[in-house]
C-alpha positions in Angstrom: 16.2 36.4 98.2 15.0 34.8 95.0 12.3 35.7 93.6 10.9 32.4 92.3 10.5 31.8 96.0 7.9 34.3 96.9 5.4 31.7 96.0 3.5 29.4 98.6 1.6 27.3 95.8 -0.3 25.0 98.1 -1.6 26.1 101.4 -1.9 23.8 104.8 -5.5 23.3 105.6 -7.9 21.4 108.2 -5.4 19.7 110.7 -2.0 19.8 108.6 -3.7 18.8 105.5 -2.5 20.6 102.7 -5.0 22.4 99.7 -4.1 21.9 95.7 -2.0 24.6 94.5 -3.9 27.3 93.3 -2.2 29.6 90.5 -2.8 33.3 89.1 -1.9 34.7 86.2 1.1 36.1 87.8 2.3 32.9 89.6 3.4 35.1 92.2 1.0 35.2 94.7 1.1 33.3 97.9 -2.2 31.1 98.4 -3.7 30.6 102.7 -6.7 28.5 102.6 -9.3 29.8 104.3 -10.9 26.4 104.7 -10.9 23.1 103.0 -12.4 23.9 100.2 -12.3 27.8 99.2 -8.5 29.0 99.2 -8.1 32.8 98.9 -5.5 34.5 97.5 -3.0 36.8 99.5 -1.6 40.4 97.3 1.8 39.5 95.9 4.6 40.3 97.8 7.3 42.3 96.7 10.8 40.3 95.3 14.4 41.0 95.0 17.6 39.9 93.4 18.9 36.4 94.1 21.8 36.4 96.2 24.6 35.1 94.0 28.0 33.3 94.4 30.7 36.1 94.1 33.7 36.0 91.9 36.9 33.8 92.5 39.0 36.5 94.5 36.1 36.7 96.9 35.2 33.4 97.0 36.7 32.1 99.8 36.2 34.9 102.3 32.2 35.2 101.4 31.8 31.0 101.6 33.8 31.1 105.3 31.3 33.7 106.4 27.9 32.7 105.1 28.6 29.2 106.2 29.4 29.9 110.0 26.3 32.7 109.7 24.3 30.2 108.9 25.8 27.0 110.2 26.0 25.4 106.9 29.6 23.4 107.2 32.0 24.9 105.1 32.6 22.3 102.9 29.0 21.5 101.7 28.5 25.5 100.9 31.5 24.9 98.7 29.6 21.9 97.1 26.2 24.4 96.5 28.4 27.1 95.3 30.1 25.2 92.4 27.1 23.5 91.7 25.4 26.8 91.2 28.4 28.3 89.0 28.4 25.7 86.7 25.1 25.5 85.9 25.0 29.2 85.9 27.5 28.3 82.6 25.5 25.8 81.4 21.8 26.9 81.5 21.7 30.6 82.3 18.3 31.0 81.8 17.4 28.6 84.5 18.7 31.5 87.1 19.5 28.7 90.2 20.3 30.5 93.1 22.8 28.8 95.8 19.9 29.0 98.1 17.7 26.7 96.7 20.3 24.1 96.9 21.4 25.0 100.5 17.7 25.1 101.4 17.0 21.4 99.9 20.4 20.0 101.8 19.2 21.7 104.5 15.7 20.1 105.1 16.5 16.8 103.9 19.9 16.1 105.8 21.1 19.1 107.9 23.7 19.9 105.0 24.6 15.8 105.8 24.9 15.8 109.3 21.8 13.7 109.9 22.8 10.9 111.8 26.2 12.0 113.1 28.0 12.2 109.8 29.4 14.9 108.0 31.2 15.9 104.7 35.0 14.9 104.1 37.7 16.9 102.7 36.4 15.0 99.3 32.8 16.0 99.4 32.1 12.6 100.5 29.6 11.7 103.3 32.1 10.0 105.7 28.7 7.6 106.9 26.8 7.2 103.8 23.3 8.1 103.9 20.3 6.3 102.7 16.6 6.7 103.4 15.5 9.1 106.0 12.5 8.7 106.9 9.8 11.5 107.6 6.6 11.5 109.0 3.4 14.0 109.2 1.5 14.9 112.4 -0.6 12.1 111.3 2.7 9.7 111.0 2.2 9.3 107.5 5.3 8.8 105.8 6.0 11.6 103.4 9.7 11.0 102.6 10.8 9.3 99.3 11.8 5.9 99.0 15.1 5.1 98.7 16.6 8.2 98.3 20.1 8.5 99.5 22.9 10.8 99.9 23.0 14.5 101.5 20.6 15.8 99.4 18.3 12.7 99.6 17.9 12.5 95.7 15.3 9.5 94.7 16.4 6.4 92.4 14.0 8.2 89.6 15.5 11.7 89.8 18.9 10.4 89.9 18.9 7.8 87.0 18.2 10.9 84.8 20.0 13.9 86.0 23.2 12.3 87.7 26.6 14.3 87.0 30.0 14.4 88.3 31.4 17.9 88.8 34.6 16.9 88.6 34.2 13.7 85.8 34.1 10.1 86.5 31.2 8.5 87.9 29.1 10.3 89.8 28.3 9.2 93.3 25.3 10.2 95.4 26.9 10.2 98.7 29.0 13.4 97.1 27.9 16.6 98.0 29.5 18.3 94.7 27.8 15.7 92.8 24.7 16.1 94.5 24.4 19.3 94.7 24.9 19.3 90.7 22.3 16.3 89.8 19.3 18.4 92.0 20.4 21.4 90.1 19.9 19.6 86.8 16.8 18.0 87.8 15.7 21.9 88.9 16.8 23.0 85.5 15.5 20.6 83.3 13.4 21.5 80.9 14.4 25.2 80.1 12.5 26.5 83.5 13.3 29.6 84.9 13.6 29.6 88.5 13.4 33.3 88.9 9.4 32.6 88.3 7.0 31.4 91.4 5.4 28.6 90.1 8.2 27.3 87.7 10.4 27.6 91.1 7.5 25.4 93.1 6.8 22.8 90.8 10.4 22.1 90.3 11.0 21.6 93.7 8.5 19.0 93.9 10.1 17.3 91.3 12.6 16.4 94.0 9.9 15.6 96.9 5.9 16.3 95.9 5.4 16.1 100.0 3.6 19.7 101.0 5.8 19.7 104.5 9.3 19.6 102.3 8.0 22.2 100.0 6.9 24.5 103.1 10.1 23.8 105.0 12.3 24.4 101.9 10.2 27.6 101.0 11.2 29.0 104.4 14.7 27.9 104.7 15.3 29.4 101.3 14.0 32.7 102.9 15.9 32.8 105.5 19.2 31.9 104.1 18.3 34.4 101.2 17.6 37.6 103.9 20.6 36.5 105.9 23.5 35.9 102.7 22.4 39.5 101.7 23.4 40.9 104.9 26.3 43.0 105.6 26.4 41.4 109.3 26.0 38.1 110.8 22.4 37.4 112.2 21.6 37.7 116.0 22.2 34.1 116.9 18.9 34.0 118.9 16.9 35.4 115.9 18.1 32.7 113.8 17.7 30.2 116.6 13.8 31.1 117.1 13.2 30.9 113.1 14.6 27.5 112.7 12.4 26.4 115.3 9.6 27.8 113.7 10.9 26.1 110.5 10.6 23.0 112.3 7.1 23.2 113.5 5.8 24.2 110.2 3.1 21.2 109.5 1.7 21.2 112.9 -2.1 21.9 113.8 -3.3 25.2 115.0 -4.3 24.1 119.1 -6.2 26.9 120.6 -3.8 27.7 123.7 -1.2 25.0 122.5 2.5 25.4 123.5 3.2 22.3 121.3 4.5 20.1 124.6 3.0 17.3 122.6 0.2 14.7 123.6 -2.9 16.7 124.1 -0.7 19.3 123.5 0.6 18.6 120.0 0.3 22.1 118.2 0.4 26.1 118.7 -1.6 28.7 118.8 0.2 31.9 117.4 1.0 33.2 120.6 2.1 29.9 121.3 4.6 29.5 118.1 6.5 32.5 118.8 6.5 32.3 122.6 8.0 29.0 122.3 10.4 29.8 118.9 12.0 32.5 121.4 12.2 30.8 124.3 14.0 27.8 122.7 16.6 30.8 122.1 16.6 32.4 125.3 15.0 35.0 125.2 11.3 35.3 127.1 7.8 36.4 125.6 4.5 37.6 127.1 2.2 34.3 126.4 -0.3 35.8 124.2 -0.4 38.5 121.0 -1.6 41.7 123.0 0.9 41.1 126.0 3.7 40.8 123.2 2.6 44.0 121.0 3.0 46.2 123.8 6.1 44.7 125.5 8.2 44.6 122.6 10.2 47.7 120.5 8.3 48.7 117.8 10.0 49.3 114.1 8.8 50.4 110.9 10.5 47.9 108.4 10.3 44.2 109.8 13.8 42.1 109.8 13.8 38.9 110.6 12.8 37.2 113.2 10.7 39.9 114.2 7.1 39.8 115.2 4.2 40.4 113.0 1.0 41.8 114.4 -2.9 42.1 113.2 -5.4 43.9 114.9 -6.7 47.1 116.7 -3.4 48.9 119.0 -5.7 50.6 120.5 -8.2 48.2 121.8 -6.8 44.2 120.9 -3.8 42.3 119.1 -6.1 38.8 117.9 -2.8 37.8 115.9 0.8 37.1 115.5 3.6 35.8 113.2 7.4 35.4 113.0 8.9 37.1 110.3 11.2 35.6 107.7 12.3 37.8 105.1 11.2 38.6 101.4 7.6 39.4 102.5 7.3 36.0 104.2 6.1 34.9 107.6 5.0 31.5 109.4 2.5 31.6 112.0 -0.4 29.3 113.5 -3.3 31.0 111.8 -6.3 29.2 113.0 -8.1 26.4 114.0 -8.3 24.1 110.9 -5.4 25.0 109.7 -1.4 24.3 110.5 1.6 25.8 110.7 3.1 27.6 107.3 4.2 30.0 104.9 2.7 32.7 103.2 3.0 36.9 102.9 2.5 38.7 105.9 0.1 41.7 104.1 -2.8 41.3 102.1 -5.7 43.4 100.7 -8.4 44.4 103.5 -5.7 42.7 106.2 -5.4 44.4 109.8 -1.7 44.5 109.8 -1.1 46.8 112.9 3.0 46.3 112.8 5.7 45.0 113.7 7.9 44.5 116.7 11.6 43.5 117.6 11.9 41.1 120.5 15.8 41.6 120.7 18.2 44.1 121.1 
C-alpha cells in the first residue's frame, strides 16, 4: 500500500454531504465527521511500502498476474506501469506508485471499458471516450466537464501536463499517454506522494468531487493489499469489496438494504450483508448474528468483517475491511457510506471475522 494513501482528508457527513478537509500536523490521520459541523479525528493508522513495478526480467510475469488478480486488462496495467517507471526517472522524489494510477483508471472508466470499449494493441481506446457523466445520491453532477479519454483527464489538466511516452503528439484516448499526463499533473510541483495530504490534494487536482476522492482512496487500498500478495485474492472477497466500493456515497438508512426508492441506503449490517451476497456467499442480517456466525482471526485481511461492541453482551457495529488500516462501512444516521481507519482511541473494536473459507 502507499503510504500517502492512509489519509481520508474530507469526511462524508449529513446525507452524503461531505465535511472540509481537516488536517494535523502529521497529515496522516484519517478524519469521520461526527456531525455536520464538529469532525473528530481518528489515531493514525499504521503505513507500508508502496508496492512497486519490478525489474525488466520480471516484468511480464508480475503484470500478467496482477492484472487477471485484479481484472485490470493487461494492456492498460502495462500503460500504468511505464507511466510509473518513467516518472520514477524523472521526479523520484514524487514516489508515484502504479496504484494510484490504476486506482484513478479504475473509478473513472473501468481501466477504459466504460461503455463497451477497450484498449488496442496500441494503447488506444478502440471507441474513444468523452465525458462520463456522474451523479451524487442527490443527482448532482460531480463529474468534470469535458474530460475524455480512459483516465477522464479535464481540458485544464491536460493543456498543462500532456506527454507522449513514446514522442509525437500525445493523444488522450491513449492509455500510455494518459496514464503519463495524470502522473505529471500528480507530480507537479515537487510533491511527494508518499505523504497523506500531498497524496489527497493532488488527487483532487484531477477531480475535487469528495465521491472520486473516496472511491479512488479505496480502490487504491485494495489494489495496494492485493499487488503485495503472494496469492491471488478469493474471487468472492474481491467481489464483495468492489461492491462496497461502489456504494461508497450513499446515506446511512436505518435497516436499509439499498434496493433503492425508499430504500436508497445501508445500514452496516446492510452494506456487508448485501457486499457478500452480491458474491455469493450469505450473511446473518444484522452485526451480532454476523459476529458469532463467522470464523474469528486475529489480524484482519481483506474483505473481512470488522466489529465494535461488547462480545459478550451486543455487536452495535460493523465494517468491511480493506487493507492498510482501512475500512468502509455505513456508520450512522447522518452520515454516508466511506473510508476511514478501522481503530481509534477510546473505540470498542471487539474483532474481526472471516466470512470465507
Amino acid at each position: 500500500m502507499v503510504a500517502a494513501v492512509v489519509v481520508v482528508a474530507a469526511a462524508l457527513v449529513v446525507g452524503v454531504q461531505f465535511a472540509p478537509k481537516q488536517q494535523e500536523a502529521t497529515n496522516t490521520a484519517a478524519t469521520v465527521a461526527q456531525s455536520s459541523s464538529v469532525p473528530k479525528t481518528t489515531t493514525p493508522p499504521q503505513t507500508s511500502a508502496p508496492p512497486k513495478v519490478p525489474e525488466a526480467s520480471e516484468f511480464d510475469a508480475w503484470a500478467s498476474k496482477t492484472s487477471q488478480w485484479l481484472d485490470i486488462p493487461l494492456r492498460a496495467m502495462v500503460g500504468y506501469a511505464k507511466a510509473t517507471t518513467k516518472l520514477a526517472k524523472d521526479v523520484p522524489g514524487c514516489h508515484l506508485s502504479w496504484v494510484t494510477l490504476a486506482a484513478v483508471g479504475k473509478v473513472t472508466t473501468d481501466h477504459g471499458r466504460a461503455r463497451g470499449g477497450q484498449i488496442g494493441t496500441t494503447g488506444v481506446l478502440d471507441k474513444p471516450l468523452s465525458t462520463i457523466e456522474v451523479r451524487d445520491f442527490y443527482d448532482k453532477v460531480v463529474s468534470t466537464a469535458n474530460a475524455a479519454g480512459p483516465m477522464q483527464i479535464s481540458p485544464a489538466i491536460w493543456a498543462k501536463y500532456q506527454a507522449s511516452y513514446a514522442g509525437g503528439k500525445p493523444d488522450v484516448q491513449n492509455i500510455d499517454d494518459a496514464a503519463l499526463t495524470t502522473g505529471r499533473a500528480l507530480c507537479d510541483g515537487g510533491t511527494d506522494l508518499s505523504q497523506g495530504q500531498p497524496w489527497w490534494d493532488s488527487v483532487a487536482k484531477l477531480q475535487s468531487a469528495p465521491l472520486f476522492l473516496h472511491r479512488t482512496l479505496a480502490t487504491v487500498n485494495v489494489y495496494g493489499t492485493v499487488g503485495q500478495g503472494s496469492a491471488a485474492p478469493n474471487p468472492a472477497v474481491l467481489s464483495a469489496v468492489n461492491f462496497a466500493i461502489d456504494k461508497i456515497g450513499l446515506p446511512y438508512i436505518w435497516g436499509g438494504n439499498g434496493t433503492g426508492g425508499n430504500d436508497p441506503g445501508f445500514d452496516c449490517s446492510g452494506l456487508t450483508t448485501a457486499a457478500y451476497a452480491s458474491a455469493g456467499v450469505k450473511l446473518m442480517r444484522t452485526a451480532d448474528t454476523q459476529f458469532r456466525s463467522v470464523q474469528h482471526v486475529t489480524d484482519p485481511q481483506l474483505g473481512d468483517l470488522i466489529f465494535y461492541g461488547e462480545p459478550a453482551t451486543k455487536i452495535h457495529h460493523v465494517g468491511l475491511y480493506i487493507g492498510n488500516q482501512q475500512m468502509i462501512d455505513a456508520p450512522q444516521t447522518g452520515q454516508a457510506v466511506q473510508v476511514h481507519s478501522y481503530r481509534k482511541n477510546g473505540d470498542d473494536y471487539a474483532g474481526a471475522g472471516r466470512p470465507t473459507a
